[in-house]
Every structure is written in structure tokens, then in C-alpha cells.
C-alpha positions in Angstrom: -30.9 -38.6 53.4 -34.2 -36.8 54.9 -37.1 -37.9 52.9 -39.5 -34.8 51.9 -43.1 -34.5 50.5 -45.3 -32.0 49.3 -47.1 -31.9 53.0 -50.7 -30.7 52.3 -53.4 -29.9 54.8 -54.7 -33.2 55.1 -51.5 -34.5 56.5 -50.9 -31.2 58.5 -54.2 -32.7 60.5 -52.8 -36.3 60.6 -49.3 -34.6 62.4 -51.7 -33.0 64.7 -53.9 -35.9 65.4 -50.6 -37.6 66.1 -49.0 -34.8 68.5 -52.4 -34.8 70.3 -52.7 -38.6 70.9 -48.9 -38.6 72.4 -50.0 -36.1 74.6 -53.3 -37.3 75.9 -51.7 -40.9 76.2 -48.7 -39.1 78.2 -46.3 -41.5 76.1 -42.8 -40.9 76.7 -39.7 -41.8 75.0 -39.5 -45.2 73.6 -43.5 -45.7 74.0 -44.9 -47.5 70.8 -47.2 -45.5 68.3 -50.4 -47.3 66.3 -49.2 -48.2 63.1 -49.2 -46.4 60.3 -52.4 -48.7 58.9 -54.5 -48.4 62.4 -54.1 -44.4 62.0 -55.0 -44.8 58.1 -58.1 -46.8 59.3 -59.2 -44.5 62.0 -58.8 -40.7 60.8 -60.2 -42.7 57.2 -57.1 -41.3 54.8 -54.6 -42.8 53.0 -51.5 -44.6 54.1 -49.2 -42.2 52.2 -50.9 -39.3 53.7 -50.3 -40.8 56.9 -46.2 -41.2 56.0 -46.4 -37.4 55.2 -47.0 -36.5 58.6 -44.8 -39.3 60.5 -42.0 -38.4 58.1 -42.9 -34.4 58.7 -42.4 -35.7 62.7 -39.2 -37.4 62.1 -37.4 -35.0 60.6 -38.5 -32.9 63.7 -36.7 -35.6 65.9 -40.3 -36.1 67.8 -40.9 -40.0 66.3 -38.4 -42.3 65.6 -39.3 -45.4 62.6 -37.0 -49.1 63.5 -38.1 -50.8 60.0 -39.7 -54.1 60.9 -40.4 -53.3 64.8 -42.5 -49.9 64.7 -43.0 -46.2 65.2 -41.7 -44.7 68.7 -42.0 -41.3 70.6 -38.1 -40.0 70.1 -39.0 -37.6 72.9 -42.3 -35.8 74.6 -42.8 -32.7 72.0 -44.6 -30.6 74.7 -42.9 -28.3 76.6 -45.3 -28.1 79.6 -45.6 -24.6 81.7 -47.5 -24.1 84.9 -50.0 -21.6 85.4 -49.3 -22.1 89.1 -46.1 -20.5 89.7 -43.8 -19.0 87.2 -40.7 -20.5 85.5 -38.6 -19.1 83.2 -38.9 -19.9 79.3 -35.4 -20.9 79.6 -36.0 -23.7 82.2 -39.5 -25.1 80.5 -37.9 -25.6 77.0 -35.1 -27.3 78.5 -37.3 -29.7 81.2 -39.6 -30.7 77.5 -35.9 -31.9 76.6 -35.4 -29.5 74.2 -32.3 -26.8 74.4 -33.5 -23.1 74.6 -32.0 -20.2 73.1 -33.4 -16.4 72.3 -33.4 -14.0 69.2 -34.0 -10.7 69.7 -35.5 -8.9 66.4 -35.9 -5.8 67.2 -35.4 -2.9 70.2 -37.3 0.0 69.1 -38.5 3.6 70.7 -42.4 3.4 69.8 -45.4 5.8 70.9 -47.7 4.0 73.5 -50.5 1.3 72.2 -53.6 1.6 73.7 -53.9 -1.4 75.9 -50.7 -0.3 77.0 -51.8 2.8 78.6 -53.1 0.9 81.4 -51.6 -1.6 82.0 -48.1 0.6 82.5 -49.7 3.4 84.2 -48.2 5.6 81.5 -49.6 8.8 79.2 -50.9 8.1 76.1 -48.2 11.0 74.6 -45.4 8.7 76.1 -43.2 6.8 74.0 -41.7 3.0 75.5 -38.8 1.1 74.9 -40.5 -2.3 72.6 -38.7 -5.1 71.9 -39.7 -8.0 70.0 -37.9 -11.4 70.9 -38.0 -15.1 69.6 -37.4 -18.0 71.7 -36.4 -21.5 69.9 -36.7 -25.0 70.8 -33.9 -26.3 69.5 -34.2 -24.9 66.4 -37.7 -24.4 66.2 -39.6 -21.3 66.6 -41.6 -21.9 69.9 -42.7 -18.2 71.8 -42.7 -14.9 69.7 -42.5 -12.0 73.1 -43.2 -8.5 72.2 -42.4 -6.6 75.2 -43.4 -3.1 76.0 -40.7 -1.6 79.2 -42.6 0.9 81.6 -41.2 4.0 82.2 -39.6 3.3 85.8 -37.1 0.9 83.6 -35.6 4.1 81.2 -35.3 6.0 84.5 -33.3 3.1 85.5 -30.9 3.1 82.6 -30.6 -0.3 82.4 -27.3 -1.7 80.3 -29.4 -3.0 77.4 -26.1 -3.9 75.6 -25.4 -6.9 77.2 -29.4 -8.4 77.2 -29.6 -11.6 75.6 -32.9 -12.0 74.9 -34.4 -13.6 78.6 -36.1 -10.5 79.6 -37.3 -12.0 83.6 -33.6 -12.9 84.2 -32.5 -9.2 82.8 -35.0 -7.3 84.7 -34.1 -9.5 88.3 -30.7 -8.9 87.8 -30.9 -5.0 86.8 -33.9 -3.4 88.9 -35.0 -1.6 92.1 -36.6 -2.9 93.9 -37.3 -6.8 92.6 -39.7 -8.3 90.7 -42.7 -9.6 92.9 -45.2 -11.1 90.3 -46.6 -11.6 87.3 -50.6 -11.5 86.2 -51.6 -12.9 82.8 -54.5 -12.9 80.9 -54.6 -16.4 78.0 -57.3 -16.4 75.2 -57.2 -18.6 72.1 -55.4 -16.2 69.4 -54.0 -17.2 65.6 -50.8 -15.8 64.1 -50.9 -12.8 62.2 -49.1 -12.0 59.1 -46.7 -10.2 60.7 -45.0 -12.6 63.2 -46.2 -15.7 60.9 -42.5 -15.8 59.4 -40.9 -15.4 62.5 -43.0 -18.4 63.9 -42.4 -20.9 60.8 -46.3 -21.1 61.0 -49.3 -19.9 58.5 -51.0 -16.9 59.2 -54.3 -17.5 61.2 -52.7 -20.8 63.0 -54.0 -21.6 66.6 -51.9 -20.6 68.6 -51.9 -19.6 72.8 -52.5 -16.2 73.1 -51.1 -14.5 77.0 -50.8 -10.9 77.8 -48.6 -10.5 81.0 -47.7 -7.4 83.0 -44.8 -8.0 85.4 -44.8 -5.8 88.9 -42.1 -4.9 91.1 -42.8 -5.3 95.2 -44.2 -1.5 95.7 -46.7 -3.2 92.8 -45.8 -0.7 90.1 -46.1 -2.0 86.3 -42.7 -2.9 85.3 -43.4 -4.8 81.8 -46.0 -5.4 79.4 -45.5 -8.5 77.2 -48.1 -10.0 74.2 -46.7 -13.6 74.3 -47.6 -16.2 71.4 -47.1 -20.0 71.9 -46.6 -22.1 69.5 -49.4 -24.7 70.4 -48.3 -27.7 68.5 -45.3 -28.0 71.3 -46.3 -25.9 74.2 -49.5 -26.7 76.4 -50.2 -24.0 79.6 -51.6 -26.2 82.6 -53.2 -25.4 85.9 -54.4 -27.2 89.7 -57.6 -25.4 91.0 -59.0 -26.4 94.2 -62.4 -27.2 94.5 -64.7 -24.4 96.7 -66.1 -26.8 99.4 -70.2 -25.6 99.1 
């Protein structure tokens, strides 16, 4: 039987000190936590507070407890994407050893947002296809997409019956001509009250916060997308090279 708690704040920062030192320590599966007393000791709360958030972790299949022996990493909770080249959601969820699916909420007809205007080379009287779009991690919530189609894409009359929710794969396999990059823009962001529920997060949680635009190879605009990671299980990394002086 899976053991709950009233989980308070406190022990929402214990599971976070937790997730963090996993990640900076690059344990794997089967690596040995602290104990529950050497955490207690260091972050100066309570052992029970401390069984909140390793419980909390458990039931999330990232920790596993062998009474007597220890606390162990049941599997990495990160799901790692590269800045450097793109890879689908699909593939990243699955490679952080979790299994991927997609929601799509809601496919709407909606007059043109401002940042939009530019980015989609559109008129600010247009109005674009927007769809918003959920995909899980397992079953947890980890990116909420909100994508805004440019115009070239309704010209195309693309069979938006049969889209199941991995809008890169859709978009390869429907347009002319193909998809030749992406640019994105990250910032720190927090969720809003409107996609909080969707997310399983409170509003005004940290979170990763990307705006991408998608062009085709004559570099015409073919998507706009406001992106939120969930940043307790996805972490963005990059390789720069260092400018010889």
C-alpha cells in the first residue's frame, strides 16, 4: 500500500535538494543515497520531514528504500536535451528511461498574438491555427507546447486528423519543402495559472521557459511554439567552444 503524507513546503525543498544532489553527483541506478539522518543533519530539519519527500520520490519510482541496506536511485529522473542539435521530445523522454506519450488539449482558430506577428511573418488581422499539447513522462506531466502554425501550413492543408500530438514528426512528414532548423530563445519562466493544472505543478513554479520558431529550407517561419519544462525532471544542456584570444 503507497504510504501518503500531508507534503508541505519544507519537504517540497528536501525532494528538490534530493533531485539536485542525484543530478550533480550523476548517480545512476542502483547508486546509494545519504541516509535519511545525514540529509536530516545537513539541510537542519526533521527526519520525518525528510521521509516526506523520499516517500514523495518513491511513489514517483525515482528512489527505491531495501529496509536494513539503504536508499537507492531507482532510475536518473532527468531527461537530459541538447542545445546542440535537436532531438525529438519523443526520443529525450525515452533515453531519461522514461516512456513518452502526447495529449493534445486543444486545436483552436485564434487572432494573431503579438510576439507572433514577427516571428511568423504574418498580419496582425490574421488569425492561426493554435494548438496546445501535453507531453508525459510516464505519467507525469513533463512539457506543456503551445504551438502557433504560420500561414504557409493552412495553405498546405495538412490532414490534422490523424496528428497525434509530436508536432516536428507531423510537420516532416506533411510539408514542402522540409524542415531545416529550429532557433530558440530559454529564459527562466514560472507556471501560470492557466497551464498550472495541466502541469501537476503550483502556479508560479520554476520552470524552463523556450520560445522556438521552426523554418523550412527557403528559411520561411513555419511554427511558433512557447514551450514549458518541467524543471524538476528536464535539464537543457549545451558545449561552447572557447574563442582562442
Amino acid at each position: 500500500m503507497t504510504e501518503t503524507f500531508n507534503t508541505g513546503p519544507r519537504s517540497q525543498q528536501v525532494k528538490g535538494y534530493i533531485l539536485n544532489y542525484i543530478s550533480q553527483n550523476h548517480l545512476k541506478q542502483n547508486d546509494q543515497l545519504p541516509s535519511e539522518a545525514a540529509i536530516a543533519k545537513k539541510l537542519g530539519v526533521s527526519r520525518n520531514t525528510i521521509r516526506e519527500a523520499y516517500i514523495s520520490l518513491e511513489n514517483e519510482g525515482i528512489i527505491v528504500r531495501r529496509h536494513g541496506i539503504g536508499t537507492f536511485v531507482a532510475h536518473s529522473p532527468f531527461i537530459r536535451d541538447s542545445l546542440n542539435e535537436f532531438s525529438p521530445f519523443a526520443q529525450i523522454i525515452h533515453e531519461g528511461g522514461y516512456v513518452p506519450h502526447f495529449e493534445t488539449l486543444s486545436m483552436t482558430v485564434t487572432q494573431v498574438p503579438n510576439e507572433i506577428i514577427d516571428a511568423l511573418d504574418c498580419s496582425p488581422s490574421e488569425k492561426l491555427r493554435c494548438i496546445d499539447r501535453l507531453v508525459y513522462a510516464d505519467q507525469q506531466p513533463a512539457i506543456f507546447v503551445t504551438d502557433y502554425l504560420a500561414p504557409l501550413v493552412e495553405e498546405a492543408d495538412l490532414p490534422w486528423g490523424i496528428f497525434k500530438g509530436n508536432m516536428v514528426q507531423f510537420l516532416g512528414a506533411s510539408l514542402e519543402p522540409s524542415l531545416h532548423q529550429i532557433r530558440s530563445y530559454i529564459r527562466a519562466g514560472v507556471i501560470t495559472p492557466e497551464i498550472s493544472s495541466y502541469m501537476k505543478l503550483s502556479t508560479g513554479t520554476p520552470v524552463l521557459s523556450v520560445r522556438s520558431t521552426i523554418y523550412n529550407v527557403d528559411n520561411r517561419p513555419v511554427n511558433f511554439s512557447r514551450i514549458f519544462f518541467n524543471s524538476s525532471i528536464v535539464e537543457l544542456s549545451t558545449v561552447r567552444m572557447i574563442r582562442s584570444t
